[in-house]
N, C-alpha and C positions, 0 to 999 in steps of 0.2 A: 895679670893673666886674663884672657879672653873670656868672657862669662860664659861662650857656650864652648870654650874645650874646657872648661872648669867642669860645665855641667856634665858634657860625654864624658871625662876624668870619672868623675860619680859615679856616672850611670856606667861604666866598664868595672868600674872597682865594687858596684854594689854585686853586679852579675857575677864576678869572679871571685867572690868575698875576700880581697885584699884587706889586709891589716890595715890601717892606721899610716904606719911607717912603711908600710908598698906601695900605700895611695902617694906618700911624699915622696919616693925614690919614682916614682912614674909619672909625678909634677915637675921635678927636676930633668929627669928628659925630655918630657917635652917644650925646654926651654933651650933645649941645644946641650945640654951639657951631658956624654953620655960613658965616660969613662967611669971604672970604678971611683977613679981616686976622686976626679971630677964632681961627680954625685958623695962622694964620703965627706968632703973639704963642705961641700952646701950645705949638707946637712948635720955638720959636726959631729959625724961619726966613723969610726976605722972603716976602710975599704975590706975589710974581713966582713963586716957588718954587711956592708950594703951587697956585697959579692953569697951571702947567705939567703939577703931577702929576696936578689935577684932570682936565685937557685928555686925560692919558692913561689915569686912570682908567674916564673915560667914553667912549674908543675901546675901550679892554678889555671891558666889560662892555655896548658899544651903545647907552647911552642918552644925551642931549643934556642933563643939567641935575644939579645937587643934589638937587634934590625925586624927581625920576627914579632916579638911583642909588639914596638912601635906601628909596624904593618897593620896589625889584626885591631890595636887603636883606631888607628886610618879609616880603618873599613869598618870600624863600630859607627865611626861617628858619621859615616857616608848612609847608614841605614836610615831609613825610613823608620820615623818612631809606629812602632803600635795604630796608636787611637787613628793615625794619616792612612795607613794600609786599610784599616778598616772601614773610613770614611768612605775611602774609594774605590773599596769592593762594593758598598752600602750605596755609592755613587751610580757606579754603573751600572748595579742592580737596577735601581730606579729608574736608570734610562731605559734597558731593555726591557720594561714592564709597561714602562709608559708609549714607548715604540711600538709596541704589540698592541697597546687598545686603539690605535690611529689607524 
């Protein structure tokens, strides 16, 4: 797997406090595989299972669907980390300070 949807993986499951086994059923979609029985078969566990973790998945994170989860993945990992926003608020500050003493 790709080291930085590993990392945004993480960093959505640390925000969302997913289990353990919601972090691996949301590893397995995002390899394409996104049926219950699909993700049960990968993960050698009944489709009752992962159709439970799923249910909790999507109370943790608010959204009603696979396509929805996936989504709100998409757009974790499109964000701008922290320390970058701040850099370049920090940034532009410094411009428009130094433009005013000239």
């Amino acid at each position: 797997m790709n080291t930085g949807l590993s990392d945004a993986i993480e960093g959505f499951s640390n925000l969302y406090k997913l289990s353990g086994r919601e972090r691996d059923i949301l590893r397995v979609m995002t390899l394409g595989t996104c049926t219950g029985r699909g993700i049960a078969e990968s993960l050698e566990i009944s489709p009752n299972t992962v159709r439970i973790h799923l249910k909790n998945i999507n109370a943790k994170v608010g959204v009603s669907s696979k396509a929805h989860l996936l989504s709100r993945l998409l757009a974790y990992t499109m964000e701008p980390a922290p320390a970058a926003i701040e850099g370049g608020l920090n940034h532009s500050h410094q411009l428009s300070s130094s433009q005013g003493h000239m």
